[in-house]
C-alpha positions as CSV (number, residue, x, y, z in Angstrom):
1,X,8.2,-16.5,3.3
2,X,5.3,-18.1,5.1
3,X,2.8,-19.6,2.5
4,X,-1.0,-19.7,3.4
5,X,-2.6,-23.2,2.3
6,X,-5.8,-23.0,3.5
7,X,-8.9,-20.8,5.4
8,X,-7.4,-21.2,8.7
9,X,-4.0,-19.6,7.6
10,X,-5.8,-17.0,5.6
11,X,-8.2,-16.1,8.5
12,X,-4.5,-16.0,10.9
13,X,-3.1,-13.3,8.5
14,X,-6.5,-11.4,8.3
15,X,-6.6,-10.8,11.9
16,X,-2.0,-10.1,12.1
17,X,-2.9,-7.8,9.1
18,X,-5.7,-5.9,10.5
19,X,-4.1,-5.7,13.9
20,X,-1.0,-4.6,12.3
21,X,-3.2,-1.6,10.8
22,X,-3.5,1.7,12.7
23,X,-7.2,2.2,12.0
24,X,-8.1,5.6,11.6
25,X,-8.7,6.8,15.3
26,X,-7.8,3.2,17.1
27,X,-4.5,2.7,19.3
28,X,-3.4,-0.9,19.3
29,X,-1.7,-2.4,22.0
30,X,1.8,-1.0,22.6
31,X,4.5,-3.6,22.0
32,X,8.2,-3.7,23.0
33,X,9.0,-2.2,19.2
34,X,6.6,0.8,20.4
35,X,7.9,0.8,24.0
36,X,11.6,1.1,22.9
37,X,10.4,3.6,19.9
38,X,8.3,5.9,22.8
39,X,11.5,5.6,24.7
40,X,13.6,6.8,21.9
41,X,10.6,9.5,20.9
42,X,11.3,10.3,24.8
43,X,14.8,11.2,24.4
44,X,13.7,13.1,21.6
45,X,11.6,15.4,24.1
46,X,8.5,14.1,21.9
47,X,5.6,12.8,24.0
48,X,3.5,10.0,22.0
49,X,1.3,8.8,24.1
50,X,-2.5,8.9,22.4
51,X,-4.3,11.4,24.9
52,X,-1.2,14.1,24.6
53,X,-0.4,13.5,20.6
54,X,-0.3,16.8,18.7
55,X,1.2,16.6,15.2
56,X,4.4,18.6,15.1
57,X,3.2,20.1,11.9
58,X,-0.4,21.2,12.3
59,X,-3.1,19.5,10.2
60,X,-4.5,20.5,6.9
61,X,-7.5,20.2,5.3
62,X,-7.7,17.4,2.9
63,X,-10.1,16.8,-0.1
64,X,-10.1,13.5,-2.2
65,X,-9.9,14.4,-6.4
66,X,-11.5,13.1,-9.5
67,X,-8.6,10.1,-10.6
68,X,-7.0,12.3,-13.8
69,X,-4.3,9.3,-13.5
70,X,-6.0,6.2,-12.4
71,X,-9.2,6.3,-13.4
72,X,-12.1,3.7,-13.1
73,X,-15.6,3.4,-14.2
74,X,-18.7,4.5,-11.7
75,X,-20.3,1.6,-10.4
76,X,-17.5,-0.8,-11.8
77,X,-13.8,-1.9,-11.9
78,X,-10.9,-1.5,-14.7
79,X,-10.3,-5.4,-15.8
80,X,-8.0,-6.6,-18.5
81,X,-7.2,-3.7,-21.3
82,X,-6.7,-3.7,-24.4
83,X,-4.3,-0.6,-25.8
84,X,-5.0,1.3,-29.3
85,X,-3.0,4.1,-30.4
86,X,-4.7,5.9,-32.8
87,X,-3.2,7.8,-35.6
88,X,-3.2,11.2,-33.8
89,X,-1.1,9.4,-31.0
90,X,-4.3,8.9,-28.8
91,X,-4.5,6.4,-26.2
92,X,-7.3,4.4,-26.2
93,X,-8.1,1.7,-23.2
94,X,-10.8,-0.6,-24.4
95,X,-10.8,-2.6,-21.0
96,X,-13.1,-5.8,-19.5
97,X,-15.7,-4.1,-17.2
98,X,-16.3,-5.7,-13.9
99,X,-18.4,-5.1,-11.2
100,X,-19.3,-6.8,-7.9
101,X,-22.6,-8.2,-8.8
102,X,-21.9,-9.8,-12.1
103,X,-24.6,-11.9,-13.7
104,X,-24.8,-15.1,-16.2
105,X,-23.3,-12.5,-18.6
106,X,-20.4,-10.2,-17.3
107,X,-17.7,-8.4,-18.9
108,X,-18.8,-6.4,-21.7
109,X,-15.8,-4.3,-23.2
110,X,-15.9,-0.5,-22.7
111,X,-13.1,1.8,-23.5
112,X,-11.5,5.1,-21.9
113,X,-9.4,7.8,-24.3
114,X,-6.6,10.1,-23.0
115,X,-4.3,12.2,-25.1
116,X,-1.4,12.9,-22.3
117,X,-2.2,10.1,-20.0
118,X,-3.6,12.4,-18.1
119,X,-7.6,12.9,-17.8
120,X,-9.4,10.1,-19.5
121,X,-12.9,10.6,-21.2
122,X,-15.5,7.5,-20.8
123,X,-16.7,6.7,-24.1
124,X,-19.1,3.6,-22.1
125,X,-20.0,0.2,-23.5
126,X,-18.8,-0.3,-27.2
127,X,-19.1,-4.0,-27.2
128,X,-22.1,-6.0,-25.1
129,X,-21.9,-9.7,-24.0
130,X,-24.1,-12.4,-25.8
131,X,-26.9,-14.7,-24.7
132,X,-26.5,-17.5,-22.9
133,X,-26.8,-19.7,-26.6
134,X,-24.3,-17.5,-28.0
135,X,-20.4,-19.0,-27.4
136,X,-19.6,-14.5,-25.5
137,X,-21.9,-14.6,-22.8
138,X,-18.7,-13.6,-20.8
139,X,-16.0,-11.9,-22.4
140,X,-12.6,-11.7,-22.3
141,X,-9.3,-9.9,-22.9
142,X,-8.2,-9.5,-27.0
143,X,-6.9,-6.2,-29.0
144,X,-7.6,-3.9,-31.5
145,X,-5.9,-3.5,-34.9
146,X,-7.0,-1.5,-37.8
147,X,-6.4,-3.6,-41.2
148,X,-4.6,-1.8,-44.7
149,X,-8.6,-0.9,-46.1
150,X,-8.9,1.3,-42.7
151,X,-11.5,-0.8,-41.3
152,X,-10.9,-1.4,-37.6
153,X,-10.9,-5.1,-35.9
154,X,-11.5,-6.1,-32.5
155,X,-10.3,-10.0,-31.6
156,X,-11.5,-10.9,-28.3
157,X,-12.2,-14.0,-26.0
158,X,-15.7,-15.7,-26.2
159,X,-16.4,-17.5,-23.0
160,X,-19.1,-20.0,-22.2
161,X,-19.4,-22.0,-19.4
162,X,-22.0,-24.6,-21.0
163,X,-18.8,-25.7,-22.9
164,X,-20.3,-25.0,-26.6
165,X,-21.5,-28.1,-27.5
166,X,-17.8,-30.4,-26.2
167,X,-15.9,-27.3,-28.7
168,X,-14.4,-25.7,-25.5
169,X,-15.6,-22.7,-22.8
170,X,-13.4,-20.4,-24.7
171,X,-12.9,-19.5,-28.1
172,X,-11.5,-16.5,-30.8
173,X,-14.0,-13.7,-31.6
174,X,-14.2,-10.8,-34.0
175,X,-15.8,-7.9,-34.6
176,X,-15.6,-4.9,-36.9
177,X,-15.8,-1.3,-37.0
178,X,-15.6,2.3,-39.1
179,X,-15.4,4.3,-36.2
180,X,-13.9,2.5,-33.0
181,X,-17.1,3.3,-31.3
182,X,-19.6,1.0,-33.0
183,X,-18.8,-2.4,-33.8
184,X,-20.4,-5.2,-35.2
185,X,-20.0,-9.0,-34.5
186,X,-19.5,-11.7,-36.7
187,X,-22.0,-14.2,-36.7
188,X,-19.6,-17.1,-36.0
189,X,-16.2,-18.3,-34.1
190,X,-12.9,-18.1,-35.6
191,X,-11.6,-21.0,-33.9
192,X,-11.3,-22.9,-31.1
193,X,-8.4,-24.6,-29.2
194,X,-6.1,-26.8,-31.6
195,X,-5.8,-30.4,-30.8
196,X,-3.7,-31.6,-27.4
197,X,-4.7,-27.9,-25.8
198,X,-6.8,-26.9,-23.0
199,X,-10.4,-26.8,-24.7
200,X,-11.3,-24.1,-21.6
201,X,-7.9,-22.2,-21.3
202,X,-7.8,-20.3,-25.0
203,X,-7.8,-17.0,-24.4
204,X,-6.3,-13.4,-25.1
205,X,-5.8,-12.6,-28.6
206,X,-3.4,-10.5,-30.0
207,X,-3.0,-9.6,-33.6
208,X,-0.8,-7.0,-35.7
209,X,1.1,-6.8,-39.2
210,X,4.5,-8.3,-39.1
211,X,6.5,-7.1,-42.0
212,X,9.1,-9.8,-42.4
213,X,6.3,-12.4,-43.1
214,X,3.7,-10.2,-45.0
215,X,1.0,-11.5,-42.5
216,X,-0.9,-10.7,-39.6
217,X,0.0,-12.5,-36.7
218,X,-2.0,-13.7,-34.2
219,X,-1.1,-14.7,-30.2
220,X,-3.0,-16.4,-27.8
221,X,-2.9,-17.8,-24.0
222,X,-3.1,-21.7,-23.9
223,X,-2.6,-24.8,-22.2
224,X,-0.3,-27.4,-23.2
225,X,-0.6,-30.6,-20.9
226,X,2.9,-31.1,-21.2
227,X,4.6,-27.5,-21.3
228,X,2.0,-25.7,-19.0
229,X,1.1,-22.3,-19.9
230,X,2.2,-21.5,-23.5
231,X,1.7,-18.1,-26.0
232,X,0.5,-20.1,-29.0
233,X,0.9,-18.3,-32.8
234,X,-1.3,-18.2,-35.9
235,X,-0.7,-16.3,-38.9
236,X,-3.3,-15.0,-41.4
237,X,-3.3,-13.0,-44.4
238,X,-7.0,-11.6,-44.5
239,X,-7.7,-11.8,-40.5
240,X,-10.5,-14.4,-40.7
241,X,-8.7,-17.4,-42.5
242,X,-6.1,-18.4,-39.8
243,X,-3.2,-21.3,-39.9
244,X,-2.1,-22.6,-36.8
245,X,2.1,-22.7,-36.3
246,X,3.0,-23.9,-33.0
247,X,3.8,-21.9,-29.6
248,X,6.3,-19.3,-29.6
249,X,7.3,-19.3,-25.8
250,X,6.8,-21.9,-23.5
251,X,8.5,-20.6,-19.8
252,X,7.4,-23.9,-18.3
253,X,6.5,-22.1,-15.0
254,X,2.5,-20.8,-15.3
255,X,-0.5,-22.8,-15.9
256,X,-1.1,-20.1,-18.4
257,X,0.5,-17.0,-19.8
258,X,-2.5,-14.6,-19.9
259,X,-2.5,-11.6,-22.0
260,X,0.6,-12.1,-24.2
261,X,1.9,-8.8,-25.9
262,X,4.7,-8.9,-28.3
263,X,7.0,-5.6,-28.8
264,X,10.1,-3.9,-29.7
265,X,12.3,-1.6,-28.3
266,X,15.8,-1.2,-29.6
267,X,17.4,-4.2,-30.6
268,X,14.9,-6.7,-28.3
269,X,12.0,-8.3,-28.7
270,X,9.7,-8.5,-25.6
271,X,6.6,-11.0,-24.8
272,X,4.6,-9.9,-21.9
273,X,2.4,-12.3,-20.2
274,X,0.7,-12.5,-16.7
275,X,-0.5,-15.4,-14.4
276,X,-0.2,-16.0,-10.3
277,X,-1.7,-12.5,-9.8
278,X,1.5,-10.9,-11.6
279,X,2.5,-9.2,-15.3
280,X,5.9,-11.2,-15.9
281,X,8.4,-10.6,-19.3
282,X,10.9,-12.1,-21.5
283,X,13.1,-11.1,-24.4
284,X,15.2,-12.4,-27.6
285,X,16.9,-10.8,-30.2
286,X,14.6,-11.7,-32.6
287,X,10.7,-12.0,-33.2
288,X,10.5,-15.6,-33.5
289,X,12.2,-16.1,-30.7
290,X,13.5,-18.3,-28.7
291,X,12.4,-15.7,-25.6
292,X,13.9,-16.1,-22.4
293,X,13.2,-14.5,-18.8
294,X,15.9,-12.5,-17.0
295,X,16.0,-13.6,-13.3
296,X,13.8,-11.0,-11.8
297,X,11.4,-10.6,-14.5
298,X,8.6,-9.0,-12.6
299,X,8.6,-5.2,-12.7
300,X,5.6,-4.4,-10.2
301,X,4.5,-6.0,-6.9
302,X,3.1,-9.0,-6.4
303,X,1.0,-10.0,-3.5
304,X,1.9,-13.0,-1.3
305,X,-1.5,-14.4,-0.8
306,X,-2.8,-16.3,-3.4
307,X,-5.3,-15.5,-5.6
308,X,-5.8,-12.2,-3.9
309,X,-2.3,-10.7,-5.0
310,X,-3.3,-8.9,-7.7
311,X,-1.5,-5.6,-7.7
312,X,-0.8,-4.6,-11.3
313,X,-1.8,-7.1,-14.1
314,X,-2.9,-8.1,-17.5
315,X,-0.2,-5.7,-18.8
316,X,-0.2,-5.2,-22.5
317,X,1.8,-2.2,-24.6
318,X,1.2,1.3,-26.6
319,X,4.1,2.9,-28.2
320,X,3.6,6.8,-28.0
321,X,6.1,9.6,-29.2
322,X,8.7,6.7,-29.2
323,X,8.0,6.2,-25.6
324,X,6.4,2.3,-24.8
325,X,3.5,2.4,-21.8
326,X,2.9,-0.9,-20.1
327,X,-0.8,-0.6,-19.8
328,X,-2.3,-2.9,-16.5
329,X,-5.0,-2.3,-14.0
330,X,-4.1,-2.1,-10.1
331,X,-6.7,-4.5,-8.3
332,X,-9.3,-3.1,-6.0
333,X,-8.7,-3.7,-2.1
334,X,-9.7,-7.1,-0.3
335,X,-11.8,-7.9,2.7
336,X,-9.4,-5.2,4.7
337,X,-7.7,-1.8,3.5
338,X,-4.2,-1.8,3.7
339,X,-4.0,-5.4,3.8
340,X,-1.7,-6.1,0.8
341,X,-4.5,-8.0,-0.4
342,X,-5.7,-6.9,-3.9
343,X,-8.4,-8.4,-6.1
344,X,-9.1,-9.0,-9.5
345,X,-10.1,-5.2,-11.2
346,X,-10.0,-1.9,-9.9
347,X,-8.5,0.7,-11.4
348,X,-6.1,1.5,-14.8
349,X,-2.1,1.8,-13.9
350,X,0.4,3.0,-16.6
351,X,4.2,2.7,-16.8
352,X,6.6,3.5,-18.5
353,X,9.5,1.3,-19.8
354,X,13.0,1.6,-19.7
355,X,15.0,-0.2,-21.7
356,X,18.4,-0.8,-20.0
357,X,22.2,-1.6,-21.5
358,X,22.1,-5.1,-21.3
359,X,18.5,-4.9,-22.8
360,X,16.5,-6.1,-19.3
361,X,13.6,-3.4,-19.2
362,X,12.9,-1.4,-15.7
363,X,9.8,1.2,-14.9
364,X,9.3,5.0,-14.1
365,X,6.6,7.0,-13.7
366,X,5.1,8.1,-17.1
367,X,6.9,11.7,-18.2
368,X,3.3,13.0,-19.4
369,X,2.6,13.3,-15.8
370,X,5.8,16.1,-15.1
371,X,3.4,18.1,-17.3
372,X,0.5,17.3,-14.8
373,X,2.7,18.4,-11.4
374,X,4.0,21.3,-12.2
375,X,3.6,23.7,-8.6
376,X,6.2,23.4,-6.1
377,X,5.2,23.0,-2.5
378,X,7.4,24.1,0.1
379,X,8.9,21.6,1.8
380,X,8.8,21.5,6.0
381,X,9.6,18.8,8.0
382,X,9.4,18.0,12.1
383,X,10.8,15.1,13.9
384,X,8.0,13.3,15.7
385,X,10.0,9.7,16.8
386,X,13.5,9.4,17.8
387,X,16.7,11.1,16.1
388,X,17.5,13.2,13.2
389,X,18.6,16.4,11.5
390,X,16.3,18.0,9.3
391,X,18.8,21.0,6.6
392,X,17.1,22.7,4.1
393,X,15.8,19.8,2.1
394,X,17.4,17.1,3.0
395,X,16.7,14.9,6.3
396,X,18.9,12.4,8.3
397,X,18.0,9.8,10.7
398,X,19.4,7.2,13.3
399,X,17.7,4.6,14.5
400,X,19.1,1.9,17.2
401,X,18.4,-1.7,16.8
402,X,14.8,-2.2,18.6
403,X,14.0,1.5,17.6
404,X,12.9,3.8,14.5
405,X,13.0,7.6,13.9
406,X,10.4,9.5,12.2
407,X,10.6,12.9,10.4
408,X,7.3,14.1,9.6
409,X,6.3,16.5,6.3
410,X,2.9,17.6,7.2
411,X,-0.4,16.7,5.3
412,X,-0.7,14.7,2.1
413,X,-2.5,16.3,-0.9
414,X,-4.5,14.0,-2.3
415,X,-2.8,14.4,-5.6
416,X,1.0,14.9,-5.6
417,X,4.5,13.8,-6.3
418,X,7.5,13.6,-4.0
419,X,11.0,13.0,-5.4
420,X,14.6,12.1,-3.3
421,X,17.4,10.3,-3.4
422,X,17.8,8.0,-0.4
423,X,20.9,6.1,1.0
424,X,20.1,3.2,3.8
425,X,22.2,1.5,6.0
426,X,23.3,-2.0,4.6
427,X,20.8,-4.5,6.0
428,X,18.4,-1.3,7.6
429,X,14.7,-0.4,6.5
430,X,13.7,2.9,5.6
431,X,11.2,4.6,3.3
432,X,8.0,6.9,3.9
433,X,5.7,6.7,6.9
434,X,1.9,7.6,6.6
435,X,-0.3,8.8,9.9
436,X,1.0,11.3,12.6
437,X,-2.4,13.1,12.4
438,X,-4.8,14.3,15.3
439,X,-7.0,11.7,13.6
440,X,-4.4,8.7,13.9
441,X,-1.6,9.2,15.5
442,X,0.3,5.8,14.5
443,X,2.4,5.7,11.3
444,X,1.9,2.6,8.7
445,X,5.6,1.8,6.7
446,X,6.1,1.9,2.4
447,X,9.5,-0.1,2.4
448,X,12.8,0.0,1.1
449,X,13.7,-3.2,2.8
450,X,17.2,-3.4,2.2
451,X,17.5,-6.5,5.2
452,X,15.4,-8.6,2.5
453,X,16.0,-7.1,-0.8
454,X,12.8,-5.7,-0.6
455,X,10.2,-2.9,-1.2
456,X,6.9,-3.8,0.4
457,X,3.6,-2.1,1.6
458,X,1.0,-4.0,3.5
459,X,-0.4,-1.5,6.3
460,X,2.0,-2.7,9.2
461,X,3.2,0.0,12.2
462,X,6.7,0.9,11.8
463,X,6.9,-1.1,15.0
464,X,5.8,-4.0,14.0
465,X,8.2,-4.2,10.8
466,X,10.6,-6.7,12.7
467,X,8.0,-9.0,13.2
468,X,5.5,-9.3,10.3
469,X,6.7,-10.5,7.0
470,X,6.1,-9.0,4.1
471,X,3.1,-10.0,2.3
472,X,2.5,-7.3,-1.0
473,X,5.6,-6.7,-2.8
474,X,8.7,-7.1,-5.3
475,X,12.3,-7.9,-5.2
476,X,15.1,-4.9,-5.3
477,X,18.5,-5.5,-5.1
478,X,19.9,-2.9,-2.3
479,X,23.2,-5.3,-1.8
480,X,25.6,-3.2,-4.0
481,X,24.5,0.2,-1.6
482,X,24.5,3.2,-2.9
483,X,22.3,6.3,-3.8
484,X,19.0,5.2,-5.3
485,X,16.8,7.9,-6.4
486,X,12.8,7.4,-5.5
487,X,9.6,9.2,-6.9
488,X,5.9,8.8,-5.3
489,X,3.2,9.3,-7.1
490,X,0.0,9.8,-5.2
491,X,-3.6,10.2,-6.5
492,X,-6.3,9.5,-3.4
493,X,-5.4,6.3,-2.0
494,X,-3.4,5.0,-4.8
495,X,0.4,5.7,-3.6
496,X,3.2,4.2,-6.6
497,X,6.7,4.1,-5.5
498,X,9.3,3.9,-8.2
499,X,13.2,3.4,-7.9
500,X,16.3,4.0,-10.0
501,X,13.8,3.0,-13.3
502,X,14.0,-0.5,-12.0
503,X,11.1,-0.8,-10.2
504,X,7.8,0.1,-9.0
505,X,5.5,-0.7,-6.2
506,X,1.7,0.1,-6.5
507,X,-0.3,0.1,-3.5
508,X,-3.6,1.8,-2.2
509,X,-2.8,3.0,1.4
510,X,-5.7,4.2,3.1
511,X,-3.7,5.3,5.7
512,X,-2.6,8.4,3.7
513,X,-5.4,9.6,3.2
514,X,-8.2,11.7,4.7
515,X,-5.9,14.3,6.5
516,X,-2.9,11.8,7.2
517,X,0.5,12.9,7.1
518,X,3.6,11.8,4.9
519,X,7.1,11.7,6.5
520,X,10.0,9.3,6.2
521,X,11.3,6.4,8.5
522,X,14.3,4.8,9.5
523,X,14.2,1.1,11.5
524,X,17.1,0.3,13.0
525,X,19.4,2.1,10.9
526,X,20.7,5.3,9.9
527,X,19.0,6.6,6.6
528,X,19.1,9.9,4.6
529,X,16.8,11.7,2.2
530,X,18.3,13.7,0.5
531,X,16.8,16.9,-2.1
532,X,13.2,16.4,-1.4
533,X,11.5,18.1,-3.6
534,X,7.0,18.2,-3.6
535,X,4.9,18.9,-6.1
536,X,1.3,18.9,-6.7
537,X,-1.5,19.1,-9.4
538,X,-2.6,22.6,-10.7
């Protein structure tokens, strides 16, 4: 992978990316991929030229719907969020508000409630920055715990650029509550970093009862000169008087381990943690560790830029019905749509975890949302680009070297699910292919890469896929073959791609959107999609 250094780099990939783009109603210039594709569409009997494109399934009319999934606030961004699940087996997203015109003070914590993960009331601002004097006039990230009196506490980040007075910029908070809506500060800090830590990297807290110990608990990002990034732990037995242990995981990779989230499923303990623009994990077999990473230990994409990767992040937990959501935010768009470039904020993303034999943990689509897709849409299908066979719900295509095929399924709803089972060629790309309208006629590529191990989306022309390198992303192996079962999950331009519970990829594509069609792809290879099945929102 090419790495990008420094503005010159950055403003090369800016200009690949947005000419690898098929703007809505632009036609780039034709390259030898598109010359030998027309030729193959040309054998096909299918004429693609711009002037003479009409879609082989007619449009539709498309209208964009209120995010019942994804939601995020008016006039602002999702940031870091902090899950509480309340006694009725509510969610409740108390999250970092951002916006882009924040001020001396930014960040105040508002919170979103859902009882199926589905539709989200905005309860607004339930915790406001301080002054400039105070050590909160930004906040960040912490959690929310309700104590054995039923009085609710909310640990969070006090940050302070002035440096409070040679303490530190950052620092643990804490306020109170009765009712989850109203809370009260406390007039002073808890604490501050410890001695031979970061003074300005002390962040995150996360507190909870741990039985075994008869104490609360309490976790926080920090910066060890020697170890890098480490999840530091404090124990308490009344929540204000803490005692400083020692860190608890230490990976020795990240400058810091933001967010860090300890839970259990099973027989595992898990510590999430996120840093370079990505929600990493580890495990052990017990809570005090020692915690180590599998080898692939990212479950979402992570974007290849950096600093402006951030596809899903900040990740922290909420155990429901027995079911554990990973609970992260999927970063709004960069300077270009479709881009792979994603920045800090945008809009709240939920998984759901799946905990697998050996005890590594995987992601699929939350099942509250089967309850949300429940009407069938037919399923039709035209080829558009070179060779296939479309039979009953199930397609097949055959793509040369040089070449790709193209069946096309008509207009996207803006809200919608789309489940197959797909088998690729060993070392072919395939996946689903967005465009083919009246609008636009060129098609933009969501990857299953198995050439690079690879699912990908960054906006490029099927076309172009031999030639541009992958730049939003996350690793899947495809080396062992095989039938992998895929679901989509669409809401406007937000488009999640999840396989075999292993993976998922979260992308906004723009280029599905506002009449654009949905079809698959093959690139060079033979590929089948097999018992498509559609569904859409009621």
């Amino acid at each position: 992978m090419r790495k990008h250094k420094n503005l010159l780099s950055f403003l090369l990939i800016m200009s690949l990316l947005l000419t690898a783009c098929g703007g809505a109603g632009s036609a780039p210039a034709k390259t030898d991929q598109d010359a030998a594709a027309d030729a193959a569409a040309g054998e096909a009997g299918v004429d693609t030229s711009e002037e003479a494109f009409k879609p082989a399934i007619p449009d539709e009319p498309y209208e964009a719907v209120e995010y019942s999934l994804y939601p995020s606030p008016e006039g602002g961004y999702v940031g870091d969020v902090m899950p509480y699940v309340t006694d009725e087996g509510e969610l409740e997203l108390y999250y970092l508000y951002d916006t882009d015109i924040n001020g001396q003070g930014y960040h105040p914590i508002y919170k979103y409630s859902t009882q199926e993960l589905v539709g989200f009331k905005d309860h607004g601002m339930v915790l406001n920055y301080g002054l400039m004097s105070d050590p909160d006039p930004a906040i960040g990230t912490g959690s929310v715990m309700m104590d054995e009196s039923g009085l609710y506490h909310l640990f969070y980040t006090g940050h302070n650029d002035t440096g409070n007075g040679g303490k530190g910029k950052e620092c643990v908070m804490h306020a109170t509550s009765t009712d989850r809506e109203n809370w009260v500060k406390d007039e002073k800090v808890l604490f501050f970093a410890p001695e031979g830590y970061s003074k300005d990297d002390f962040r995150d807290p996360e507190v909870f009862w741990v039985d075994k110990d008869q104490c609360y608990w309490l976790l926080i990002a920090a910066n060890d000169n020697a170890l890098g990034g480490v999840v530091l732990k404090y124990t308490s037995g009344d929540l204000r008087n803490w005692e400083f242990i020692g860190p608890i995981f230490a990976p020795r990779k990240q400058y810091m381990c933001e967010c860090p989230d300890l839970f259990r499923i099973g027989d595992y303990w898990y510590i999430t943690y996120s840093w370079d623009c990505v929600t990493y994990y580890a495990m052990s077999d017990s809570i005090d560790g020692p915690f180590t990473a599998p080898e692939d230990n990212i479950l979402d994409g992570k974007g290849m830029i950096d600093g402006n990767g951030f596809i899903f992040y900040a990740a922290k937990t909420a155990e429901i019905d027995g079911n554990t959501y990973l609970c992260g935010w999927l970063g709004r768009a960069g300077v270009s749509s479709d881009s792979g470039i994603y920045q800090w904020a945008g809009n709240v993303m939920i998984h759901q975890l799946v905990q697998h034999e050996d005890g590594t943990l995987g992601v699929r689509a939350p099942e509250p949302y089967e309850n949300f897709f429940t009407a069938d849409k037919p399923f039709k299908a035209e080829m558009t680009v070179g060779e296939g066979k479309i039979s009953g719900n199930s397609i097949s295509l055959t793509a040369q070297k040089g070449s790709y095929s193209v069946a096309d399924m008509g207009t996207r709803p803006a809200s919608m699910t789309l489940e197959c089972d797909v088998t690729i060629d060993e070392d072919g790309c395939a996946g689903f292919a967005f465009g083919g309208s009246e609008k636009d006629a060129t098609y933009t590529a969501l990857c299953l890469d198995a050439r690079q191990n690879l699912l990908h989306y960054e906006g490029y022309e099927i076309s172009d896929l031999d030639t541009m390198e992958p730049q939003a992303l996350t690793k899947f192996d495809f080396s062992k073959g095989g039938v992998h079962h895929v679901k989509l999950v669409c809401e406007n331009e937000i488009v999640v791609l999840y396989v075999d519970d292993l993976k998922a990829l979260s992308s906004r594509i723009t280029h599905s959107i506002d009449g654009a069609h949905i079809g698959v792809f093959s690139n060079g290879c033979g590929a089948s999609f097999e018992n498509i099945t559609m569904k859409l929102s009621e």
